[in-house]
C-alpha positions as CSV (number, residue, x, y, z in Angstrom):
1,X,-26.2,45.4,8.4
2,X,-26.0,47.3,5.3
3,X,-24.2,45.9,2.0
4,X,-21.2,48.1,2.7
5,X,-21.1,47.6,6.2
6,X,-21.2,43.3,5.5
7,X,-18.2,44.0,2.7
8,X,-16.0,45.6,5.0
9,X,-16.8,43.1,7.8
10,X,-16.4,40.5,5.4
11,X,-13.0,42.0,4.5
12,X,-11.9,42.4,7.9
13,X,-12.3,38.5,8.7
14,X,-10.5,37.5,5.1
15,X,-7.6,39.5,6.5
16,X,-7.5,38.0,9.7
17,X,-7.7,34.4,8.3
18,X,-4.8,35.3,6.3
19,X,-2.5,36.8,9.5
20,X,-4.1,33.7,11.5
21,X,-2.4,31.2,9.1
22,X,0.2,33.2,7.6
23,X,3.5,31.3,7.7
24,X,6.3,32.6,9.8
25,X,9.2,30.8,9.0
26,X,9.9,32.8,5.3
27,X,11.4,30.6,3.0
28,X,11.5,29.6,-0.7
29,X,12.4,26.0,-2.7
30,X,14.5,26.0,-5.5
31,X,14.7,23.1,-8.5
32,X,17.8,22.2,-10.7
33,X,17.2,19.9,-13.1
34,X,20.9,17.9,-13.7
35,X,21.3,15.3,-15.6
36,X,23.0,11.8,-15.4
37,X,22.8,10.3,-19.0
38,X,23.0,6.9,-17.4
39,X,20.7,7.1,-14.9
40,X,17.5,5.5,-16.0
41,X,13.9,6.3,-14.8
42,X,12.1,4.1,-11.7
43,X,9.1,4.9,-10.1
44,X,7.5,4.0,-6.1
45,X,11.0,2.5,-5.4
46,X,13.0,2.4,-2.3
47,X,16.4,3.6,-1.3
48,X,19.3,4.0,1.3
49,X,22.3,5.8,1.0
50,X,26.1,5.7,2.4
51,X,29.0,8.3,2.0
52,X,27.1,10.4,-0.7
53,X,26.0,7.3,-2.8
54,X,22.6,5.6,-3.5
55,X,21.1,2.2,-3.6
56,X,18.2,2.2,-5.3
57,X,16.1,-0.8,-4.7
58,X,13.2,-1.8,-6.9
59,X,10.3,0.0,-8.1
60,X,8.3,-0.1,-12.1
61,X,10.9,0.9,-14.9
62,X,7.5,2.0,-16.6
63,X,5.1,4.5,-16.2
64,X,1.2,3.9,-14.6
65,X,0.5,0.7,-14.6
66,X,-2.3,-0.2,-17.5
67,X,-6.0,-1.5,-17.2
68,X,-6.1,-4.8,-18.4
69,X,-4.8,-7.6,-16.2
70,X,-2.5,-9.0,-18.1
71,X,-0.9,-5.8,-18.9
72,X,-0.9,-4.3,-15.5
73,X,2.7,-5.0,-13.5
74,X,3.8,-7.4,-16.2
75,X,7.5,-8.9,-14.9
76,X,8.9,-6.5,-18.2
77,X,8.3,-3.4,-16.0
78,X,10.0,-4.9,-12.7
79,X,13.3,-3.5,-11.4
80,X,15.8,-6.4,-11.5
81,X,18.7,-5.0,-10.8
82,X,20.7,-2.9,-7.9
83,X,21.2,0.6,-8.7
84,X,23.9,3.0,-7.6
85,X,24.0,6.9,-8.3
86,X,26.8,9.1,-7.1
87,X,24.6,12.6,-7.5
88,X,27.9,15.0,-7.3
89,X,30.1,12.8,-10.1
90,X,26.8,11.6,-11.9
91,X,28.1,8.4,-12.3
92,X,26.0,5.0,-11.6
93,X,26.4,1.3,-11.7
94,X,24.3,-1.5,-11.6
95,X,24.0,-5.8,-10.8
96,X,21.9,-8.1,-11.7
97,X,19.8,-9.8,-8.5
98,X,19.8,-12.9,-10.3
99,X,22.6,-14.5,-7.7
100,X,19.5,-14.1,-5.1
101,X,17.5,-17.1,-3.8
102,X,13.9,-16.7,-5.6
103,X,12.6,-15.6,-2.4
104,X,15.3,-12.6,-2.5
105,X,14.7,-12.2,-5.7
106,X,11.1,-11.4,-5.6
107,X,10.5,-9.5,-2.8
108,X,13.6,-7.0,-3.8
109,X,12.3,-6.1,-7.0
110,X,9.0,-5.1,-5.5
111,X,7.1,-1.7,-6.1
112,X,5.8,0.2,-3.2
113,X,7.2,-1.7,-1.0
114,X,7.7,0.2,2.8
115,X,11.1,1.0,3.7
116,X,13.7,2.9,6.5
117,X,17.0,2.6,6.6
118,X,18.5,2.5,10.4
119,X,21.9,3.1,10.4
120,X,24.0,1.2,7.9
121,X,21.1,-1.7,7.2
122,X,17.8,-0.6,4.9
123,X,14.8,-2.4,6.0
124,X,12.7,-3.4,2.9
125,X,8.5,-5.1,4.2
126,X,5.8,-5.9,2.2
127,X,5.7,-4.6,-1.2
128,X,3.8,-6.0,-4.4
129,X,4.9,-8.2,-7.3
130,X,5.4,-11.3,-8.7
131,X,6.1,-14.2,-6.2
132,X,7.7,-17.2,-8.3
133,X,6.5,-19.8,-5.3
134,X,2.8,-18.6,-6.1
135,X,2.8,-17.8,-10.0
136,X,1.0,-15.0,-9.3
137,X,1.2,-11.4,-7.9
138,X,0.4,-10.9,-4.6
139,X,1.7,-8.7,-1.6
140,X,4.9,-10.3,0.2
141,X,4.8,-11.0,4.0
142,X,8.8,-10.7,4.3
143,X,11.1,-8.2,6.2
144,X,14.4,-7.9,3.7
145,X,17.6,-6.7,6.0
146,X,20.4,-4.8,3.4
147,X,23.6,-4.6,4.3
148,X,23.8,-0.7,2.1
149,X,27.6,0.2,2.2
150,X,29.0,-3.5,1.6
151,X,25.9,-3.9,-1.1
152,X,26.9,-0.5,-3.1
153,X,30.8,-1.5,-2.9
154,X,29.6,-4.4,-4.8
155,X,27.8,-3.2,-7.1
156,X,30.3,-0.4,-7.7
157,X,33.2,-3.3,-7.8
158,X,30.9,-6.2,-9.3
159,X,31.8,-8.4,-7.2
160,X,29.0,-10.8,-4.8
161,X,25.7,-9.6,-3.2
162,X,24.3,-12.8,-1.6
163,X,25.8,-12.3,1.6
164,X,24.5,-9.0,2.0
165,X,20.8,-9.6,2.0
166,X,18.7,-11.7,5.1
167,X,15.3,-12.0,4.9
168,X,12.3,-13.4,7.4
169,X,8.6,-13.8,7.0
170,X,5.5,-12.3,9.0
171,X,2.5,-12.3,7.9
172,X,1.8,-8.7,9.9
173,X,4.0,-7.2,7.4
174,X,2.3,-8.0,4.5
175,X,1.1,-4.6,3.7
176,X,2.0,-2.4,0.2
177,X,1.3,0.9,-0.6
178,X,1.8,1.6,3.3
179,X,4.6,4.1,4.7
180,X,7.6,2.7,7.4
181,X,8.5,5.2,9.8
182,X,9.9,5.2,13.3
183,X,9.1,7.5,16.1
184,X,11.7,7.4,19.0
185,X,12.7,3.3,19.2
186,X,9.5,2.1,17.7
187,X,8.7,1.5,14.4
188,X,5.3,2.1,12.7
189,X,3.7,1.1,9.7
190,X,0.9,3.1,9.0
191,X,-2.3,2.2,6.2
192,X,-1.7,0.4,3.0
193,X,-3.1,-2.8,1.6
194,X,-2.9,-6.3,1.2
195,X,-3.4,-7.0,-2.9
196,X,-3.0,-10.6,-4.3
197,X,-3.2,-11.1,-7.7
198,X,-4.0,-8.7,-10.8
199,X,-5.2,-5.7,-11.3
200,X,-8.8,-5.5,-12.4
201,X,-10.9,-2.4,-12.6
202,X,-14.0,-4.3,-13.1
203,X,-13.6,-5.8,-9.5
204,X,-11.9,-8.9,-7.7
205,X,-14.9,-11.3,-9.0
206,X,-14.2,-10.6,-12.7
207,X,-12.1,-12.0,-14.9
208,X,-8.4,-13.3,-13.2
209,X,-9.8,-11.9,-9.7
210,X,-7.9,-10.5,-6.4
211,X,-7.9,-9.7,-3.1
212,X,-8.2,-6.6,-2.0
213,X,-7.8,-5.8,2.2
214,X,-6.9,-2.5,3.3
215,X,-5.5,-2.5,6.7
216,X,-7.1,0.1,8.6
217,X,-3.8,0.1,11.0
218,X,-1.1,1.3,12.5
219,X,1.3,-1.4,13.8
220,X,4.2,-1.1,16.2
221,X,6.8,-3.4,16.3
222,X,10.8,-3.2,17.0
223,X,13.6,-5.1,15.1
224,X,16.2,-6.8,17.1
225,X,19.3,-7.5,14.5
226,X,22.9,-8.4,15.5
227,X,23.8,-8.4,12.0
228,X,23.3,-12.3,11.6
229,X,19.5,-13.1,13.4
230,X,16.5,-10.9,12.4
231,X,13.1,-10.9,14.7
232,X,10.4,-8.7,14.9
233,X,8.8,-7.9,18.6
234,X,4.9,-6.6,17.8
235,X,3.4,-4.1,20.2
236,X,0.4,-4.4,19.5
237,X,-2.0,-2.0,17.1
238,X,-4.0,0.8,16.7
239,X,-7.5,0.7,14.2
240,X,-9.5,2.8,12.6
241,X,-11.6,1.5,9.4
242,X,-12.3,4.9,8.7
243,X,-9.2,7.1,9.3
244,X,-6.5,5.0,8.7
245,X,-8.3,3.5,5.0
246,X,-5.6,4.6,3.2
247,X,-2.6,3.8,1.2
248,X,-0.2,5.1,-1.8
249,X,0.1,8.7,0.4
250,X,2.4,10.8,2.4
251,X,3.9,9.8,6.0
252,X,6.3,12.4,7.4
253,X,8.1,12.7,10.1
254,X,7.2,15.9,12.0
255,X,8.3,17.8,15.4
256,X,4.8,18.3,16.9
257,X,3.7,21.2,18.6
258,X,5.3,19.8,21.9
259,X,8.6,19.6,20.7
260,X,8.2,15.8,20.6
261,X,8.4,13.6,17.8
262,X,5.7,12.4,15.2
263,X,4.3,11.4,12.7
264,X,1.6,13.3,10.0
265,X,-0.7,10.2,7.2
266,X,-1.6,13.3,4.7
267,X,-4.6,12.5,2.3
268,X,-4.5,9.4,0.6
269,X,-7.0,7.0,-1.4
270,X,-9.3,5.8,-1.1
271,X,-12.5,7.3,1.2
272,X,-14.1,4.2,2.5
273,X,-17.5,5.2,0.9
274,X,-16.0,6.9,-2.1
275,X,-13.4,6.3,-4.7
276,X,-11.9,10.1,-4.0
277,X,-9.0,10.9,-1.4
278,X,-9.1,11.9,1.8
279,X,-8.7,15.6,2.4
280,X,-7.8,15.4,6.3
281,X,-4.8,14.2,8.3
282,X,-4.2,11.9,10.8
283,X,-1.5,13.0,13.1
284,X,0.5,10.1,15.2
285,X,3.2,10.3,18.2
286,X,4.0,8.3,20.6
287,X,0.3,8.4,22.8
288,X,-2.1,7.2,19.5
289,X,-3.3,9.3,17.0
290,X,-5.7,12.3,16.5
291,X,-7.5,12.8,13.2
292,X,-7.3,16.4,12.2
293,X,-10.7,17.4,10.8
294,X,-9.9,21.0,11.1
295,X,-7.9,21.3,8.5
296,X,-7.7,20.2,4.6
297,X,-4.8,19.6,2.0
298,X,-6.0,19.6,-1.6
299,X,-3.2,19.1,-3.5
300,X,-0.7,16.6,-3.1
301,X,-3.0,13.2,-2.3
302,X,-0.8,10.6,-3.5
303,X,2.9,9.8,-2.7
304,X,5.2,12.3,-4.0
305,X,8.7,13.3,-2.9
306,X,8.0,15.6,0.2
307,X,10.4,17.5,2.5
308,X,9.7,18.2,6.1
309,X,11.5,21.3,7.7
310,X,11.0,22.8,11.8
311,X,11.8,25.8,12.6
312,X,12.5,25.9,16.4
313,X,12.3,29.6,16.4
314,X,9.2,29.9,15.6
315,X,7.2,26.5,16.8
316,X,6.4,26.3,13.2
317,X,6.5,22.8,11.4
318,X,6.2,22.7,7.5
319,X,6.4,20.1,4.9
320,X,7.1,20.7,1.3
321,X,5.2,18.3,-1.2
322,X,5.9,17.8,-4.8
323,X,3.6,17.1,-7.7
324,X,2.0,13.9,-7.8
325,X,-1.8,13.1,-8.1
326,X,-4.7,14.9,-6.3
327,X,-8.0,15.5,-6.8
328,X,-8.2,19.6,-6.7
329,X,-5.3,21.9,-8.8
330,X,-5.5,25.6,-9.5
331,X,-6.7,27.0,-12.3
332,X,-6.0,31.0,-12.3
333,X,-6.5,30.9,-8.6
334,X,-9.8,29.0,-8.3
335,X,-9.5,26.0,-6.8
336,X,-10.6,23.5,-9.5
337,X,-11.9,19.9,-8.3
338,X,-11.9,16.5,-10.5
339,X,-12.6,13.7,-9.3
340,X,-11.0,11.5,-11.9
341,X,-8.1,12.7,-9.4
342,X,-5.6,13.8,-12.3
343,X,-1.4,14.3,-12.6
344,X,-0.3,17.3,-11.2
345,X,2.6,19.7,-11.2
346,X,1.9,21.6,-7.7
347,X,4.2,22.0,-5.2
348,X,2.5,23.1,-1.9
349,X,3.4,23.4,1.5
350,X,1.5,22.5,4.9
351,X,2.4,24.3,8.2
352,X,1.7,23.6,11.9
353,X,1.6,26.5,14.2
354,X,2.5,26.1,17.8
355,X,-1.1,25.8,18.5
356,X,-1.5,22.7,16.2
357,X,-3.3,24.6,13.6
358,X,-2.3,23.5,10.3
359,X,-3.0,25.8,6.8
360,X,-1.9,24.8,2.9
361,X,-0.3,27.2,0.7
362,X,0.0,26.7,-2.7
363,X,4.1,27.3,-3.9
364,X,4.7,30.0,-7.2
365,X,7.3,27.8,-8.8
366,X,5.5,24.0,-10.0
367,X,6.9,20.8,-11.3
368,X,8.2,21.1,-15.1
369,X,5.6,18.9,-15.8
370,X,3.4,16.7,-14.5
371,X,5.8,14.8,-12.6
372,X,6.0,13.3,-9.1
373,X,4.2,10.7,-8.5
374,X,5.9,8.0,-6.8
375,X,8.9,10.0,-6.4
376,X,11.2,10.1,-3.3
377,X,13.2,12.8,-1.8
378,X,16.7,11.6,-1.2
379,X,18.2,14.2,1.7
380,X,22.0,15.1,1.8
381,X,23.0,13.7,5.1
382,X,25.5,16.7,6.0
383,X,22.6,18.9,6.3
384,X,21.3,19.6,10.2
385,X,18.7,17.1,10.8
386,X,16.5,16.1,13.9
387,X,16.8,12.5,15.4
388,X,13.5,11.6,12.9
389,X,15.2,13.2,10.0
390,X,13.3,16.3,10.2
391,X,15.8,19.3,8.2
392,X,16.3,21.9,11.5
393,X,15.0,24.9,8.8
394,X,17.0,27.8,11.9
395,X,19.9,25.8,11.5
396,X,20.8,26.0,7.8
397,X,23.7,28.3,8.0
398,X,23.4,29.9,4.3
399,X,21.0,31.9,2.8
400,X,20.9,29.2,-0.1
401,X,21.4,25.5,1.4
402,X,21.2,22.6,-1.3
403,X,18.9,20.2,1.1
404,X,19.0,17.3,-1.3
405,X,17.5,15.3,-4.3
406,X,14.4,14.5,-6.1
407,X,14.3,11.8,-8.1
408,X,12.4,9.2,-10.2
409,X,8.4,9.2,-10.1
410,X,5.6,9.0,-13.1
411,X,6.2,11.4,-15.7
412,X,2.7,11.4,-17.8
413,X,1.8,13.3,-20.8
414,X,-1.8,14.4,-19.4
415,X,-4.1,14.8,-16.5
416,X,-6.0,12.0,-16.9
417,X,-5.0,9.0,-19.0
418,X,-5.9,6.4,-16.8
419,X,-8.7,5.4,-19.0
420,X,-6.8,5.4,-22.2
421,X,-3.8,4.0,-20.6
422,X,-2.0,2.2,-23.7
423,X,1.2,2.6,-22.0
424,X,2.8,5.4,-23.9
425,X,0.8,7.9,-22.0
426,X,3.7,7.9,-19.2
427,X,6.6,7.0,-18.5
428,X,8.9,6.6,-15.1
429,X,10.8,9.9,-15.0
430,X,14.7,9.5,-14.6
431,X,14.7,13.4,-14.3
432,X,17.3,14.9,-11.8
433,X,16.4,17.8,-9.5
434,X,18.9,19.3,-6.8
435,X,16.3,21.3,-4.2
436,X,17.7,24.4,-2.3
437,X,16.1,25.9,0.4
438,X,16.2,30.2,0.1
439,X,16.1,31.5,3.5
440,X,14.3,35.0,4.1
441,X,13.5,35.4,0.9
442,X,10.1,37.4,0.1
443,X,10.2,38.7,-3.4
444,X,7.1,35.8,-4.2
445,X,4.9,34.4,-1.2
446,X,3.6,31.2,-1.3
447,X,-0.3,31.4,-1.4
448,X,-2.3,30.4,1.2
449,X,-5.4,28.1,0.1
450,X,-8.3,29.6,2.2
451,X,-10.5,26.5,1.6
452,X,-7.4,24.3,3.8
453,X,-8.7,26.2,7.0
454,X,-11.9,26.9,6.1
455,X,-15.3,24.9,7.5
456,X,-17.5,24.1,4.7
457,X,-16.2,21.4,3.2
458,X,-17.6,21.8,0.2
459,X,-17.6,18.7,-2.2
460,X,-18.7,18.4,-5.8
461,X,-19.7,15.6,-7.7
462,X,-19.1,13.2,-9.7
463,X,-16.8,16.0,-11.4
464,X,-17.1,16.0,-14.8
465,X,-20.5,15.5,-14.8
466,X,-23.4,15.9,-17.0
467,X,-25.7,19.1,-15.5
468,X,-26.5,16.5,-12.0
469,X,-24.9,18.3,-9.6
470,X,-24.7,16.7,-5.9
471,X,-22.8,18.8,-3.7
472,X,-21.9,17.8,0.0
473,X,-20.4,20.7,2.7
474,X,-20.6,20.9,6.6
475,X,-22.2,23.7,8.5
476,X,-20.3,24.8,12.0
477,X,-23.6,26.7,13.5
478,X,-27.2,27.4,11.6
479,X,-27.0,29.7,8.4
480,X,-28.9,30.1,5.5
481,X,-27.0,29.5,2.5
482,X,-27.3,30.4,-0.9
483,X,-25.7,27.7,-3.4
484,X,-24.8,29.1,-7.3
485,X,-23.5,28.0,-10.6
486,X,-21.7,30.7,-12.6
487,X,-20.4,30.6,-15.9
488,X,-16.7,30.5,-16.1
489,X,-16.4,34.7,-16.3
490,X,-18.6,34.8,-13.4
491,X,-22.5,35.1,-14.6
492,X,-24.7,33.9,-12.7
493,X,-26.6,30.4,-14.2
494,X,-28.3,29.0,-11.3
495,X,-29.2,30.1,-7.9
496,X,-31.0,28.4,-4.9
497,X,-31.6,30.0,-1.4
498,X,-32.6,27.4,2.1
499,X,-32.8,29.6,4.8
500,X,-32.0,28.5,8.4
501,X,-30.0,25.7,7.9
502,X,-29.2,23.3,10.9
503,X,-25.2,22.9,12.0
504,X,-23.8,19.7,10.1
505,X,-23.9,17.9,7.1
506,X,-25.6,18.2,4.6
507,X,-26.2,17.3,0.9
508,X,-28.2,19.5,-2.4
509,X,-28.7,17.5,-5.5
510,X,-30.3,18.7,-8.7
511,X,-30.0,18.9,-12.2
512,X,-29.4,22.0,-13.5
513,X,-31.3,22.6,-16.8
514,X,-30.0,25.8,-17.4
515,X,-27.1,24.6,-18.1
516,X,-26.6,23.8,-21.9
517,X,-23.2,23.2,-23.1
518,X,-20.3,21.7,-21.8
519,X,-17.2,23.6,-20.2
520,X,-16.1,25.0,-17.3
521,X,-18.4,25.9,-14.2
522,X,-18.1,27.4,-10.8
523,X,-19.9,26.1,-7.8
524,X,-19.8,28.9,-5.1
525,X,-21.8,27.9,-1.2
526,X,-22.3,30.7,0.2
527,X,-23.5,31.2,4.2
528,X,-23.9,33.8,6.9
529,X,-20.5,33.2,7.8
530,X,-18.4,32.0,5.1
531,X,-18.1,31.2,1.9
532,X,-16.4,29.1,-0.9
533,X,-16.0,28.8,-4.6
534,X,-14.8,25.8,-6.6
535,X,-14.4,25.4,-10.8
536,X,-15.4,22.2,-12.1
537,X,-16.0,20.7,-15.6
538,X,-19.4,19.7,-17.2
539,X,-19.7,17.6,-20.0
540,X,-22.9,17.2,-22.0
């Protein structure tokens, strides 16, 4: 095969990735910022809603938490009181939780706590903070039932809360950093952690110490609740200690390729042999779950406020994901990687095709800033949903539908200041956005991120590094490759050929002395079949 002949063959297979994972449900997300000048900022909270009002239920009032232990979650940053928000009137009120038992108390003013409201009654398990009993931090083992239209009269009429709030213990549901969802009658938690005591980056066996156990689960249960009695009924679990190592990420509902319900863990922190995220899914219904290793999502890793929209027309399931933190961002349309996993202001989109193939596309409009970590989506309930709360995308009846809210989240001033974390660096956001969904609309296409469908894998690290470059990617059948560093306007530093390569993974290390000052670099694999560029940093 001649070098023109390969080009055009080469072209020919770009274009039919693209029309293989092109989207077919067109549609476009819109952000108003609004203000309420009331409303203060709250990040990894929870929250119900009744008759167009919020109840927003504990959370950090600062930004990320700091290094040292007795900085990190201090009780000043804990959410003590009961919010209410009316978005359409911007107005809010708030109470004290001080009339709550201790127990109450704690466990209410939590952060990253799990959460689902069914019905009329939010569900508050787990979450971490400050327990009074222990005089220490630690993860709470309590399901918290909230009565949310008598609790938001209150707070809106200042009158008593204490009857409005039960609250059991189970030691099963002592989980933070985990997501609660239900699929059909059944409720699932899915990942997250078991954390007692403080924060230490140096470890649990230095200084204060702590307990670190993630759960590698997914545990079933139902609630029975008459209104008075609360009891949980566990059906059993499902573990994985690789898969399901995650926590502080992204559960959504989702209609699966079958028309049934689900449920999609995207990304999340951390790999159980390396402090970087995950980059595949792990999709759940009713029968177990399946990890998808087809497919990768670069952006997006940890929570953020996400949307997720099915188009019945089309078989076509997408979810909208906003800002946050994540380890890859683009830079001028080259995918650039850091593994110091830094603030972002992406919003991208993942899609499921009838087949079950699923493909990321990368949104033109982006966060104001870098904003959206531990934010949460709040959905106007008038809108046509799905029993799971899946937004039925055919069934929005104008061109331009307001969908519902983002709110609250990290706000932070740079990428990465988690190591010079004085906490001024960030701040929790109490920014406003009303999100519209634009129908048909194809004046700017969201971009699909080849690398999401594409086989190699590639992974390059530690990013920044210091000319040592160990790179990690996955071969699909025997190639030779060819592996280069370029300069940052595309000359060619470094280049090393292995010819017949065996299908799977593999790893290259070497320091490349060619290299001589810091900036920015691009690592590009290249094999018989495919290839893959990616920027990262050097720092001398």
């Amino acid at each position: 095969m001649n070098n023109k002949t390969a080009y055009f063959f080469s072209l020919i297979l770009g274009i039919q990735s693209i029309v293989a994972f092109s989207q077919k449900a067109n549609f476009q997300v819109h952000l108003t910022p609004i203000s309420v000048p009331s409303l203060g900022g709250i990040q990894s909270f929870a929250f119900a809603q009744h008759n167009g009002k919020w109840l927003l239920i504990g959370g950090r009032l600062d930004g990320l938490h700091q290094r040292q232990p007795f900085a990190s979650f201090d009780l000043a940053g804990h959410n003590n009181q009961l919010i209410v928000v009316d978005p359409v009137t911007r107005q809010t009120w708030s109470k004290s939780i001080s009339s709550l038992s201790s127990a109450l108390q704690d466990h209410v003013k939590s952060t990253n706590a799990e959460f689902f409201q069914e019905g009329n009654t939010l569900y508050l398990v787990g979450g971490y903070g400050y327990s009074s009993a222990a005089s220490d931090h630690t993860t709470f083992a309590n399901l918290t039932a909230i009565d949310v239209s008598a609790t938001i009269n209150a707070v809106i009429n200042n009158t008593s809360i204490t009857s409005f709030f039960r609250q059991i213990s189970d030691s099963k549901l002592q989980v933070t950093g985990g997501r609660l969802e239900k699929i059909y009658d059944t409720y699932y938690l899915v990942g997250g952690q078991k954390f007692i005591g403080r924060y230490n980056p140096m470890g649990p066996t230095h200084g204060p110490g702590f307990i670190q156990e993630y759960t590698n689960e997914i545990r079933k249960f139902t609630i029975s609740d008459n209104g008075t009695s609360l009891s949980i009924n566990h059906l059993g679990k499902l573990r994985d200690t690789n898969q399901l190592h995650r926590r502080d990420y992204n559960v959504t509902p989702q209609i699966m390729p079958n028309g049934q319900e689900g449920l999609t863990a995207f990304s999340g922190v951390f790999q159980k042999n390396a402090d970087i995220p995950f980059l595949n899914c792990v999709n759940i219904d009713s029968n177990g779950y399946v990890p998808n290793n087809t497919f990768s999502q670069y952006y997006n890793h940890y929570h953020c406020a996400n949307i997720p929209l099915y188009s019945n027309y089309y078989s076509e399931m997408s979810t909208i994901f906003f800002g946050g933190i994540a380890q890859y961002y683009d830079n001028s349309g080259v995918l650039t990687q850091d593994n110091n996993v830094p603030f972002v202001n992406t919003i991208a989109r993942v899609t499921r095709d009838v087949g079950g193939n699923m493909a990321e596309y990368k949104l033109p409009v982006t966060m104001p800033s870098l904003l959206g970590a531990g934010s949460e989506f709040i959905p106007v309930t008038s809108i046509p949903r799905y029993h799971n709360g899946v937004i039925k995308l055919d069934s929005l009846s104008t061109d331009t539908t307001l969908v519902g809210y983002i709110f609250g989240g990290i706000s932070s001033t740079a990428p990465n200041i988690f190591f010079s974390n004085t906490g001024t660096q960030s701040s929790a956001s109490n920014q406003l956005f009303e999100v519209r969904i634009i129908k048909g609309n194809t004046y700017s296409l969201p971009e699909l991120n080849k690398q999401s469908t594409g086989t190699l894998k590639l992974v390059v690290f530690p990013n920044p590094n210091n000319g040592i470059f160990n790179i990690h990617y996955t071969l699909t059948q025997p190639s030779s490759i060819v592996i280069r560093i370029l300069s940052s306007d595309g000359k060619i530093i470094s280049e090393r050929t292995v010819k017949n390569m065996p299908t799977g993974k593999h790893s290259f290390s070497e320091e490349i002395q060619e290299i001589r000052a810091s900036g920015i670099y691009l690592v590009q694999l290249k094999t018989d079949y495919e290839s893959t560029t990616q920027r990262i940093i050097l720092s001398r």
